[in-house]
N, C-alpha and C positions, 0 to 999 in steps of 0.2 A: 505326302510329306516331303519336304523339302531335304535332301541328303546335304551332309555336310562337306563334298565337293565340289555339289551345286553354289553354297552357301560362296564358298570360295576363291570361285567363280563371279559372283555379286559383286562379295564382301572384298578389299585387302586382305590378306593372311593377318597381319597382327591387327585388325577392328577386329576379326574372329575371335581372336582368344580373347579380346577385350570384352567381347560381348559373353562370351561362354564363361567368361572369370562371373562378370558381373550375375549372369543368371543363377551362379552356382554359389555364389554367396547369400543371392536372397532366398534361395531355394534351403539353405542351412540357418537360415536368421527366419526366417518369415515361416520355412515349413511348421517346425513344431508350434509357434505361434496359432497359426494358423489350424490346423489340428485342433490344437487345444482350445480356441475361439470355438468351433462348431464342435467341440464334446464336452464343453463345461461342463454340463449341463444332463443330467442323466433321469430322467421322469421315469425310471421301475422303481418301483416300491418293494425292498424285502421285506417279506412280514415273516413272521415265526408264529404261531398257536401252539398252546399247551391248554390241554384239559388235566384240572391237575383235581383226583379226589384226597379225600381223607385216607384212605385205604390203599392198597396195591390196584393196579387195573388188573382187570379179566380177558379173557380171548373177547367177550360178547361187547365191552365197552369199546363202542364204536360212535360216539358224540365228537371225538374229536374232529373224524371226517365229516361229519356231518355238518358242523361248524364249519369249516375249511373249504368246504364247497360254497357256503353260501356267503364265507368270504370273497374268495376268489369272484362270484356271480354279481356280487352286489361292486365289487370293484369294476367289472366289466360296464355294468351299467354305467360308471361312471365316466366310462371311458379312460381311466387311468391304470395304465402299463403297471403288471404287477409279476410278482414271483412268489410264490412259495417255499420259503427256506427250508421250513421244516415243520412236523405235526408230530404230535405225539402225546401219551395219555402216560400221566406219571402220578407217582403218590407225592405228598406232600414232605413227607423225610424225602424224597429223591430231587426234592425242586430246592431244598436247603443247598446242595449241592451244584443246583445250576449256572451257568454262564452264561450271559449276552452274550453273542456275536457282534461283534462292529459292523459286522454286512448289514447288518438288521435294521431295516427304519422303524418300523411298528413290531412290538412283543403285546402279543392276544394270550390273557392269561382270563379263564373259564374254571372258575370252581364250581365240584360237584355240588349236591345240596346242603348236605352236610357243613362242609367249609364255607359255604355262601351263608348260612345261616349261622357259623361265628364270626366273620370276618366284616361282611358286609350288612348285614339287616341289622347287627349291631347300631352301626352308623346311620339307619335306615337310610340305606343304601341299594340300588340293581343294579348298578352301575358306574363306574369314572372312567373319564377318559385324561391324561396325563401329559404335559409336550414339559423339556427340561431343554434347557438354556435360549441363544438366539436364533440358532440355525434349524429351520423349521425340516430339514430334509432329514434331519436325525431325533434320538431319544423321543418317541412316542410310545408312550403306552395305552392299554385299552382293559379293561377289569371288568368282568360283569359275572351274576350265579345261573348255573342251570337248575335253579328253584322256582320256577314261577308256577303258580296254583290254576292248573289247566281248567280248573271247574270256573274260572271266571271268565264272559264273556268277551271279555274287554282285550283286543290285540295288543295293547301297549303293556300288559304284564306278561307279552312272553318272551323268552329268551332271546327269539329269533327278531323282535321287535325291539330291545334293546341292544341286540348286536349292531342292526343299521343303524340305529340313533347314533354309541358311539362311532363307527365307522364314518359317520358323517362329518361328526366333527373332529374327524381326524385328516379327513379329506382337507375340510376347508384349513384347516392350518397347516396341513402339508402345503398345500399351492399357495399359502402366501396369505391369505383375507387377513383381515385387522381380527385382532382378540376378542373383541365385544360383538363381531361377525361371525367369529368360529362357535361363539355361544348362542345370539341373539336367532340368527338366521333357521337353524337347526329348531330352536324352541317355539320359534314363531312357526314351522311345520307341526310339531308336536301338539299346538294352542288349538292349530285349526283342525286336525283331528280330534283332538278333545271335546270340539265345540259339537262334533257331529254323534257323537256318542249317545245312542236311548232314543236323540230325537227329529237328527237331518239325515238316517242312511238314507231317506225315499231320493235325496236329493243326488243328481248325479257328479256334481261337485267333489262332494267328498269321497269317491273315489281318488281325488288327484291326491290322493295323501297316503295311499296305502295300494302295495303290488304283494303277487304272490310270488316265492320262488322254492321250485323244487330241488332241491339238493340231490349232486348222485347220487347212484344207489339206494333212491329214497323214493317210496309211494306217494308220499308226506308230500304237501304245499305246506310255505312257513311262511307267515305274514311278514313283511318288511316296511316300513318307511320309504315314501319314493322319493327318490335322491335330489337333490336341492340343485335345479334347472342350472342357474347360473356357476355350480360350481362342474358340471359335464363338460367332459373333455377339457380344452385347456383356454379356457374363457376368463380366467383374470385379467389376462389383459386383452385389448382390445385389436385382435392380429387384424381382424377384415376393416380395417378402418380406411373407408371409402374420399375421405374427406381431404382431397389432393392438395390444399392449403396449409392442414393442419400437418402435413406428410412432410413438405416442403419446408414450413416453420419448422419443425422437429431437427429437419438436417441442419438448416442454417444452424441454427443452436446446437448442433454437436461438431458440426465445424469450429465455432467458437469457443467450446471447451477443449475440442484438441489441439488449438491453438495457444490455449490457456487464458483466450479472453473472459470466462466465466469460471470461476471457482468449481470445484467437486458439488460442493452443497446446493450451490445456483441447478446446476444441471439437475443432478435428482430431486429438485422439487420439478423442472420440468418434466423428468420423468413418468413422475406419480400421476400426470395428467392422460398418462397411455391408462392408466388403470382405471376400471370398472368403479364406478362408488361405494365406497363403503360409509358404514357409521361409525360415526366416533362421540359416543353419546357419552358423557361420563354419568348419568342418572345413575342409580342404586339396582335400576332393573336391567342396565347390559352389563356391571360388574361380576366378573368372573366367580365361581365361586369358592376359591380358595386362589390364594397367590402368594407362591415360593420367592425367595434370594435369587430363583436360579428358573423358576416354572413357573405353572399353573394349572388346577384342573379345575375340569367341570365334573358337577357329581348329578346324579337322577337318582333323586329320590325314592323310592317306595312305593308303590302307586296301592288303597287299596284294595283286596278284592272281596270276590261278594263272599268268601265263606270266613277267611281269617283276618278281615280288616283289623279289630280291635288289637290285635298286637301290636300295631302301630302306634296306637296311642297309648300304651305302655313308655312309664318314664325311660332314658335311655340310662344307664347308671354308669360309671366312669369312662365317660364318654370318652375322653382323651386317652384313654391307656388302650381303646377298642380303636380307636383311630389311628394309633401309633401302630399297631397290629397291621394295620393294611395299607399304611407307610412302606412296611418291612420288608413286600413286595415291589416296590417299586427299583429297578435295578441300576437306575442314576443315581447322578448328585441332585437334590433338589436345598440343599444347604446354603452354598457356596453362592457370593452374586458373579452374574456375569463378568468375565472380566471383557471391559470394554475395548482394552488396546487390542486385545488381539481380532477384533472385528476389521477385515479386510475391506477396506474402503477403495471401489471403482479400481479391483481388480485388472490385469495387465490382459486378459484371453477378452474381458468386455472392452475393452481402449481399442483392442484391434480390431474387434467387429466393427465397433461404432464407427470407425475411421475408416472400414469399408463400408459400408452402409452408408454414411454418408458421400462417398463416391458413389455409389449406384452399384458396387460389385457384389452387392449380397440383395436377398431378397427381402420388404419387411418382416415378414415372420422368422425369419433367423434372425434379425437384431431383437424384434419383442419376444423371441423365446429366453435370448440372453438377460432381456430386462424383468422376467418371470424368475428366473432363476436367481437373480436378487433379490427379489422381493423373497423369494423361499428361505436363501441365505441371513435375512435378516440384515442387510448392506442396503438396502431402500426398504424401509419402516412406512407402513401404514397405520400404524395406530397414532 
């Protein structure tokens, strides 16, 4: 290291302080900049679980961890960085009482049998999974019973088989997919397990559709959903992108927006082209199945089984007032529409990246992690 007598010695005395002013200005202009460029961007998931019965819980009601582990397990598989806020087994007078956390991205709320058999089989419902407003990195919810009728063969009436399903599609809308992806992709796993049921297991295929996982503190293997390839690890967009041409068009083109030769809206359509394809069908079979002012869920039906199918085709009678009932749960706003102005458009911590990146001073996957975290943010839209 070069000592600052040495320096002055080189240097004049007053080009020294010239230089020292000058570094210490950008060091206070650019530091927090800069900082904040490489930490937009925060990929842990807080989730919270609540096991909540009809009743008080007991010392022995231990499902909450048991769930929690195979949160956390199936999260790993994904490769997606998580936390566990908090777990806990509560009665339903006690969860009148409760509050979200703002830390919280995903609230896993697991009614006993009981409660899963007013709230949900009403609806002929096992499951919703819930996202509210633009910003895909907040308000998710996840709803499913711990009632499934063990005498049925069939791994997609269990619990632990509808916990991965939603988990799935909570993944794929946390990182960003298009909506008719956060549903289609998931279902279209679900179809080809379906297809194998009674009469393709000889086939070895259809294992790709189903893993086991043992939860701590558990004897037990639980059937799960195996997790949807393209959304493991952090594959929306397309960070290994080999294609030294399309790298180089990329910069010239973000030289030219921070110039201001290209508008905001010209660049994030270029943008969209770093990402992975999605679909954007508007058919009747990728539409969501419900859509809020403000959200959207998906719901999983019922599936039945071999001993009490026929309750299912019992009529459902005030449907809407059973519906509103599991509404009541949900701890956002799903009312209210987005409000659009407050959507921060091409953000001041992504202008800095991109303006090092396109100088060569950052790496590509620090600017496609930035351009990831838009898409999450709901600032570059794929639908």
């Amino acid at each position: 290291m070069i000592r600052v007598n040495k320096i002055k010695n080189i240097i004049p005395k007053e080009k020294v302080y010239v230089i020292f002013s000058i570094l210490l200005t950008l060091s206070l202009i650019l530091g927090p900049t800069l900082t904040k460029s490489y930490a937009a961007e925060n990929s842990t998931v807080e989730w919270q679980l609540l096991y909540i019965k009809k009743d008080i819980c007991g010392p022995k009601d231990n499902m909450d961890k048991v769930y929690a582990s195979l949160t956390s397990k199936y999260f790993e598989l994904y490769q997606l960085e998580n936390n566990n806020y908090s777990v806990n087994c509560i009665s339903e007078s006690q969860f009148k009482d409760f509050q979200k956390s703002e830390n919280v991205t995903l609230l896993i709320l697991i009614f006993d049998q009981d409660l899963g058999k007013s709230i949900l089989q009403p609806n002929n419902l096992d499951g919703i999974y819930v996202h509210s407003g633009n910003d895909r990195t907040i308000n998710h919810l996840l709803m499913m019973c711990d009632c499934s009728d063990y005498s049925s063969s069939y791994e997609t009436t269990m619990p632990s088989w509808v916990l991965s399903h939603e988990l799935s599609h909570f993944v794929l809308s946390y990182k960003g997919f298009s909506k008719s992806d956060v549903k289609m992709k998931i279902h279209e796993k679900q179809d080809g397990y379906n297809n194998c049921i009674g009469t393709n297991f000889g086939n070895a295929q259809c294992n790709e559709f189903k893993i086991l996982v043992r939860a701590d503190s558990s004897t037990k293997d639980y059937f799960m959903m195996a997790p949807y390839g393209p959304a493991i690890g952090n594959n929306l967009i397309n960070h290994a992108v080999t294609d030294s041409e399309l790298i180089n068009l990329q910069r010239d083109l973000t030289k030219m927006w921070i110039t201001n030769t290209i508008n905001d809206q010209a660049y994030e359509n270029t943008l969209k082209h770093l990402v992975n394809p999605v679909t954007n069908s508007t058919s009747e079979e990728v539409k969501l199945s419900l859509e809020f002012p403000n959200g959207f869920m998906i719901r999983e039906l019922s599936k039945p089984t071999e001993v009490d199918w026929k309750q299912y085709l019992n009529p459902i009678t005030d449907k809407e007032k059973t519906f509103q009932a599991l509404l009541n749960y949900v701890p956002f706003n799903l009312k209210d529409p987005v409000d659009k102005s407050n959507i921060e458009k091409m953000p001041n911590w992504f202008k800095t990246r991109a303006l090092l990146w396109s100088e060569k001073r950052i790496s590509d996957k620090v600017f496609f992690d930035g351009v990831e975290h838009l898409v999450r943010m709901g600032t570059i839209k794929l639908d």
